[in-house]
C-alpha positions as CSV (number, residue, x, y, z in Angstrom):
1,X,0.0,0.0,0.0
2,X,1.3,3.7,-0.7
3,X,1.6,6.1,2.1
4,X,2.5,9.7,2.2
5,X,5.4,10.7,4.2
6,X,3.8,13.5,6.8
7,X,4.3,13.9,10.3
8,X,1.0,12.8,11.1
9,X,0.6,9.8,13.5
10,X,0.4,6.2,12.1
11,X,-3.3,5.6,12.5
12,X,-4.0,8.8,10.5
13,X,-3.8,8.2,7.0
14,X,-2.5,11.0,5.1
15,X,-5.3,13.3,3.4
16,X,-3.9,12.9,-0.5
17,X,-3.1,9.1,0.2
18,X,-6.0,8.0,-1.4
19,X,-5.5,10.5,-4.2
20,X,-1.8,8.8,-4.6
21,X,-3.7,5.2,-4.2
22,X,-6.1,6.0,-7.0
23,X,-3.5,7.1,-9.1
24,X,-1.2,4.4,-8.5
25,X,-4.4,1.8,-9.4
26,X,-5.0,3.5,-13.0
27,X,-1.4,3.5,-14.2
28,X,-1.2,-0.2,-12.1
29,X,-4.9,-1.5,-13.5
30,X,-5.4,0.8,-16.6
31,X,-8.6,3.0,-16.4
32,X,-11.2,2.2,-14.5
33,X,-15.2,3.0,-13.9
34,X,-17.9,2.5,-11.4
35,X,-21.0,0.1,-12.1
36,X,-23.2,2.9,-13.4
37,X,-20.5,4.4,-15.5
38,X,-19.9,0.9,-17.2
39,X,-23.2,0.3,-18.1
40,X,-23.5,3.6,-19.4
41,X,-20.7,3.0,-21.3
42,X,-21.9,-0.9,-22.6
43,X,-25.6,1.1,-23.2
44,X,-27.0,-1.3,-20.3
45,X,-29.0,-0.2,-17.4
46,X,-26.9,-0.8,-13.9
47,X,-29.1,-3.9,-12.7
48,X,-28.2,-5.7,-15.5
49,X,-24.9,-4.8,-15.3
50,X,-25.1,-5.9,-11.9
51,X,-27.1,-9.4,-12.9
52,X,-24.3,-10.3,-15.4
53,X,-22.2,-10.3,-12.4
54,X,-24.1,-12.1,-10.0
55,X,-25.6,-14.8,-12.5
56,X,-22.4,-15.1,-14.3
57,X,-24.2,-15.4,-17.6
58,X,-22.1,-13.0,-19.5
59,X,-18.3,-12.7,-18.5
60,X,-16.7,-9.1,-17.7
61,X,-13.7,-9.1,-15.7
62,X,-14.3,-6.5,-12.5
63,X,-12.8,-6.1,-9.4
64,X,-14.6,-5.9,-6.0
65,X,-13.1,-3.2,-3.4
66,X,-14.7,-3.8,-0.6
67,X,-18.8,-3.3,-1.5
68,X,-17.8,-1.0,-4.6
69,X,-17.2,-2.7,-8.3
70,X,-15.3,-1.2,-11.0
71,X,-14.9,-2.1,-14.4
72,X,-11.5,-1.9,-16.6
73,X,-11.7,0.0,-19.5
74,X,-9.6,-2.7,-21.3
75,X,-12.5,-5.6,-20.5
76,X,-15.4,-3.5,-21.4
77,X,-13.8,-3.0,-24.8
78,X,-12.9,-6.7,-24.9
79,X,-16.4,-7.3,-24.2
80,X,-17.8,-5.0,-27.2
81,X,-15.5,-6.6,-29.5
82,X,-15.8,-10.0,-28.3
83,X,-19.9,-9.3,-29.6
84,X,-18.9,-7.5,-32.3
85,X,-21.5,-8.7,-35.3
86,X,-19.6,-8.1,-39.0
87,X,-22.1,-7.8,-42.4
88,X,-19.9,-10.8,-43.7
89,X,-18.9,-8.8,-46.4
């Protein structure tokens, strides 16, 4: 885990730590969005979203921080070009 170097106790976290964490995350993990965000994104409403995961019918990578979800940027695409439907031509 990062921490910022401050004279503040050890059981106060520094105020921009989880600025550096988040940071660290997105150049670590790529880009990533909340549950609503990605089903804005895949033109789905949240619950389904949020059913795919559950049910496991229809795979997306995400990863579960504590109660929140997010979605990489990098899967979702996978995802839309996975279901990509050509002409045939």
């Amino acid at each position: 885990m990062l921490t910022a170097s401050t004279s503040q106790s050890p059981d106060q976290p520094a105020k921009h730590q989880s600025a550096a964490v988040n940071a660290a995350t997105v150049v670590a993990f790529g880009a990533t969005m909340p549950n609503d965000e990605a089903a804005r994104y895949l033109g789905v409403s949240p619950a389904t979203l949020a059913t795919w995961r559950s049910t496991r019918d229809v795979e997306i990578n995400f990863c579960r921080i504590g109660r929140r979800v997010v979605y990489r940027r990098v899967d979702l695409d996978k995802f839309l070009a996975d279901h990509l439907v050509g002409t045939g031509a």
